[in-house]
N, C-alpha and C positions, 0 to 999 in steps of 0.2 A: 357618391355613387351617381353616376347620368340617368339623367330621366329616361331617354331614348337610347336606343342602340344606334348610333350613331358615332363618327369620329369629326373631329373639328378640320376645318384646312388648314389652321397650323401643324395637328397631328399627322395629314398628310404629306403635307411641304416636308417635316421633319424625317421624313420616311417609315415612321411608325405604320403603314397598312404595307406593309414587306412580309415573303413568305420568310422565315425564320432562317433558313438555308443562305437568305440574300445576306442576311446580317451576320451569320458564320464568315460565308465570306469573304466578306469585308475586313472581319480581323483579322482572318489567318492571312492575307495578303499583306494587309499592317503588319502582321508579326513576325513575318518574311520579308520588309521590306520593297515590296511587288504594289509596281501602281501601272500595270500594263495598257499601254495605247489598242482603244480596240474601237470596233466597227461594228454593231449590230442591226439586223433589218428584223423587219415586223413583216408579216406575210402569213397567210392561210394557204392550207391544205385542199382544203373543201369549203364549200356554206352550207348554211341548213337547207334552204331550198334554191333551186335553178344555177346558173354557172354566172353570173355577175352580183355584185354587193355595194353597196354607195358608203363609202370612205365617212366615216363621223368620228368625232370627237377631239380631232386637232387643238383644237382652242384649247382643253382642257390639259392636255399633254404638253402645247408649249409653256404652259401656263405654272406645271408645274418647274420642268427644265431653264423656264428664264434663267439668267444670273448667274447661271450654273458654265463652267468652262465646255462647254460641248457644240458641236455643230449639227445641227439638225435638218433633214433632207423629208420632204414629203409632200404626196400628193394631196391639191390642194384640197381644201376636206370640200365635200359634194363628189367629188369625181368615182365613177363608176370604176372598178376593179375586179380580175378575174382571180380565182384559186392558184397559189405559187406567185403572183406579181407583191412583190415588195410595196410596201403603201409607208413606211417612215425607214429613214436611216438615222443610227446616231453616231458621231463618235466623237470617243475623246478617253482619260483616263477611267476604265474602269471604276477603280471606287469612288470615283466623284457622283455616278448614279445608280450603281447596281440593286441598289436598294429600291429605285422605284419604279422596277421592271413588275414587280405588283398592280402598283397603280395605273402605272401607263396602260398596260392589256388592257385592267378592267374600263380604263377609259374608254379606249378603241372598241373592245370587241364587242360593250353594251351597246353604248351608243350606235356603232354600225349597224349592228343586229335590227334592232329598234328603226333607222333609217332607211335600212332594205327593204323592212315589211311596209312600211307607212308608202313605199316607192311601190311593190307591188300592187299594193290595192289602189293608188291613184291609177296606176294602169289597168287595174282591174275595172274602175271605176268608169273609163272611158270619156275623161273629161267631165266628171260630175263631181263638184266639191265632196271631199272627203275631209272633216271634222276632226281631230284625235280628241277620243271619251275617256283615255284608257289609265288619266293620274288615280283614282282609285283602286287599282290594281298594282300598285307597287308603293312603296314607304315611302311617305310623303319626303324626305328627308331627300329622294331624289327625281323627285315628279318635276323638276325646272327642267332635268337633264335631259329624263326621258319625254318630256310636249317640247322641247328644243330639238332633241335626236329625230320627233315626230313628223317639225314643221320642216326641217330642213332636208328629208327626206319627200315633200311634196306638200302632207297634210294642210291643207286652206286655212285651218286654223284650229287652237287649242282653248282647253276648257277653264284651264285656273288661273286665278290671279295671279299666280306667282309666274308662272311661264309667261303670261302676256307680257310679266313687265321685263321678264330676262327678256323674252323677244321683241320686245318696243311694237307688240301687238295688242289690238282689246281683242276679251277671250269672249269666245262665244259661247253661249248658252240661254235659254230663255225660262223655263220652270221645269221639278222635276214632279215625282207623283206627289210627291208628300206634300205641296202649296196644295192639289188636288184634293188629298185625303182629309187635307185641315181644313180646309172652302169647301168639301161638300161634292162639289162635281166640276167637270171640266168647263165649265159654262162661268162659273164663277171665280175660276182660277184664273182661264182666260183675260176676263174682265178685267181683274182687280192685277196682272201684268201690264196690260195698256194701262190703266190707270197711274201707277205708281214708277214705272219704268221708263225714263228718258225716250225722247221719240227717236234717238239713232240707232236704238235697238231694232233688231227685225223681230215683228210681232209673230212669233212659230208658235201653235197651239199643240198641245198635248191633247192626243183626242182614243187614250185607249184605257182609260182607268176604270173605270165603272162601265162604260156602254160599249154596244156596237161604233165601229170607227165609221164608218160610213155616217150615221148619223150624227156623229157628236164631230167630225169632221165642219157636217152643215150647219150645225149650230155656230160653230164658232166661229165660222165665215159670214155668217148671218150676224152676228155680234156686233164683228170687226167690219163690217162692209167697208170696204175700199182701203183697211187697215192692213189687212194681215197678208201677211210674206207667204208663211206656209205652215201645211198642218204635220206633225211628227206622231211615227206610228213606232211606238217602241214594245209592240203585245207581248208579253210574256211565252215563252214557249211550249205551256200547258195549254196555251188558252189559241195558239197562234194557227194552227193546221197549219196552209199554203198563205207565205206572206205574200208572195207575187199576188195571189187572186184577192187576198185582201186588200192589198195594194190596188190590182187593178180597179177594183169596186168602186173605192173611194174616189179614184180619178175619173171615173165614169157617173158618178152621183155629183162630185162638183163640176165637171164641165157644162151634165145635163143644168146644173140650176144658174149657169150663168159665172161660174170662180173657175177658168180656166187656166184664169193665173195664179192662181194659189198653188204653190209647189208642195210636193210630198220629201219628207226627209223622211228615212228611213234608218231605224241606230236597234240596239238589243243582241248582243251577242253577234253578230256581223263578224264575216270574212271573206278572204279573199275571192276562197270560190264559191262566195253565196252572191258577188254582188254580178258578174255577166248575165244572170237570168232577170234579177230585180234592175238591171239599166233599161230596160224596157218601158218603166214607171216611173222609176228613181228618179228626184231632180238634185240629192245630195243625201251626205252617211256620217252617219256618227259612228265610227269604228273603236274600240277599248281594248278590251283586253289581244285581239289577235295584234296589235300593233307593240303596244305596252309590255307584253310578255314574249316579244318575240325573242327566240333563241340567237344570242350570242354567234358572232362571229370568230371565231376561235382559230384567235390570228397566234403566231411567237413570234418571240423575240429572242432572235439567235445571234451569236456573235459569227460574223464572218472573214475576219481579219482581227492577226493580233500583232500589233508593231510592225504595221505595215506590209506584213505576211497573209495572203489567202490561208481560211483555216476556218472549219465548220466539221458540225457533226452527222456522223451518218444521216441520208436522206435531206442533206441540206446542200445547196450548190452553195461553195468557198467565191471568196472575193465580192466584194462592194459593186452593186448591180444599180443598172439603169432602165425604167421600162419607157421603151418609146411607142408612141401611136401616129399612124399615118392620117393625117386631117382627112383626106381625098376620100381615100377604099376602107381606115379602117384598121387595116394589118398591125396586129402588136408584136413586137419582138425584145426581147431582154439581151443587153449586153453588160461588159464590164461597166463600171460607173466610170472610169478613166477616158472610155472612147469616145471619141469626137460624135459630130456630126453623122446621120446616118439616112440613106436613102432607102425605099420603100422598094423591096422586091420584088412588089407586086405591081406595080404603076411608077416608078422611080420616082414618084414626090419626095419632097424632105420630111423626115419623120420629125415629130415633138418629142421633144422628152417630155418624162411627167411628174418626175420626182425634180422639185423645185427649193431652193435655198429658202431655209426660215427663221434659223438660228447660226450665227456666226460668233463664235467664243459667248453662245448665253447671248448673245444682243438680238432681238427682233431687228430681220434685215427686209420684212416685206407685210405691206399694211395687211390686215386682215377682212375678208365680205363679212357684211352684218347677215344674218340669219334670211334676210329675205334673200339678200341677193345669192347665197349659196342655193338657197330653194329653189331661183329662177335656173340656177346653172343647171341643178339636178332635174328641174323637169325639159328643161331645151336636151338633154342628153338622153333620156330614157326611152327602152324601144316600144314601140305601137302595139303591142302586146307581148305576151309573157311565155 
């Protein structure tokens, strides 16, 4: 019996996380003889919030499909996507993969999900590092996926070990209340961090356990003099009223005593639309669960051709599609996947296509960005507000 509820990646590789209907199937196709050539695209309807989504979880998706006879078409993962554009194609014999049309979604749609919101609040944030808090809110089993889906969506940086090292990042974090509650107060917590923690840590002090933040704010800059980075106000919500005016206090009681440079980080339940009022204060956020638990992207995965025939189900457009984007103005427009080259109705530039070769019979045909550099793509793309 497993100790966790979990499944292994052999049991996924095998296709055992299949809706039970996939694996029907599959036999009655075996038992008729039927291994029909087909074309299916992945694409959303709608999103949970606003009209663009930032493409995640590729990695995981080719990763399952290597090896496999199939040819796989998709935009690069980071890239921003509207409701109705196609973001993967696959094709090739049916039951070579129909069984992990399960896994594949849940790949894509968490993962994007999770990388739109982490996109949101970096733009909510307005250029102030944004933190992802939010591995505690979902089954450890997939907290690498989700501080990966996080960082690659914008997030400055993540909290656990395990994501730092999937991301070839250190995670950041400095003390929580409980080093507080077992030291006594924040002055001794403080302390006994500088002392025992490597100097390439940034010395962030907790300053809202036991006292008013203002003052235990100065304490701990008086500690650390010339030490400390910044103070973290994470007040509980019973205890919190107006965080802004709390916020602003603190930032006004350290500039008066001389710690102008001490930054305020600001974490506790935090979202998107909490943080344009606190950018006024704010010099960075520890955001959790509104990123961690963001809702799903709730792409399908529809077959569009079968043996080289257009053919699709009510409310789905037939034949193997291309989305192209105009570098210049912008302009998207969807064609057959077959058409050439295409000019810009709007400005007559040459358009991009965007769905790009990735897998050709199962073989990786094009290297893959590391987690930073998909980030950089996703934030050089993302618009000035929301």
């Amino acid at each position: 019996m497993k100790r966790f509820h979990v499944v292994s990646e052999e049991e996924i590789l095998r296709g055992r996380v299949t809706d039970v209907y996939f694996e029907r199937t599959r036999r009655i196709l075996e038992a008729k003889g039927l291994d029909p050539h087909v074309t299916m695209e992945a694409s959303a309807r709608s999103l949970p919030r606003g009209d663009w989504g930032v493409f995640c979880g590729l990695h995981e998706a080719l990763e399952l499909l290597k090896g496999r006879p199939v040819d796989v078409w998709a935009l690069p993962e980071g890239t921003l996507f509207r409701p109705g554009e196609p973001v993967l194609r696959i094709s090739g014999n049916y039951r070579e993969f129909c069984v992990y049309e399960t896994a594949l979604l849940g790949f894509l749609c968490q993962a994007s999900g999770i990388a739109t919101q982490a996109a949101r609040c970096v733009i909510a944030a307005q250029g102030r590092p944004v933190v992802h808090f939010g591995a505690r809110r979902v089954h450890p089993a997939i907290a690498p996926m989700v501080e990966r889906a996080a960082f690659v969506g914008g997030c400055s940086g993540v909290s656990t070990l395990v994501g730092g090292e999937l991301l070839g990042e250190e995670p950041v974090g400095t003390i929580p209340h409980a080093l507080v509650l077992i030291l006594g107060d924040s002055a001794s917590a403080t302390l006994a961090f500088d002392e025992v923690i490597e100097e390439g840590v940034e010395r962030v002090a907790l300053v809202d356990t036991f006292g008013d933040e203002k003052f235990e704010a100065l304490e701990c800059a008086e500690l650390l003099e010339g030490n400390i980075y910044a103070v973290r106000l994470d007040t509980a919500a019973s205890r919190r009223g107006d965080l802004l005016a709390i916020a602003k206090e603190v930032r006004w009681e350290l500039d008066l005593h001389g710690y102008s440079d001490v930054k305020i980080f600001l974490s506790g339940g935090l979202t998107e639309d909490d943080l344009p009022a606190l950018n006024e204060v704010a010099d960075a956020y520890g955001i959790g669960t509104a990123i961690s638990a963001a809702r799903a992207v709730d792409f399908g995965l529809d077959i569009v051709e079968v043996d080289g025939e257009p053919v699709a189900k009510r409310g789905k457009a037939s034949g193997a599609k291309q989305l192209w984007v105009c570098p210049e103005c912008g302009h998207r427009a969807l064609t057959l996947g077959t058409e050439g080259t295409r000019s810009c109705p709007d400005c007559d530039t040459e358009m991009s296509p965007q769905l790009l070769p990735f897998l050709e019979g199962g073989e990786l045909v094009r290297d893959l960005p590391s987690p930073r550099e998909i980030r950089e793509y996703v934030r050089s793309r993302l618009p000035e507000s929301l």
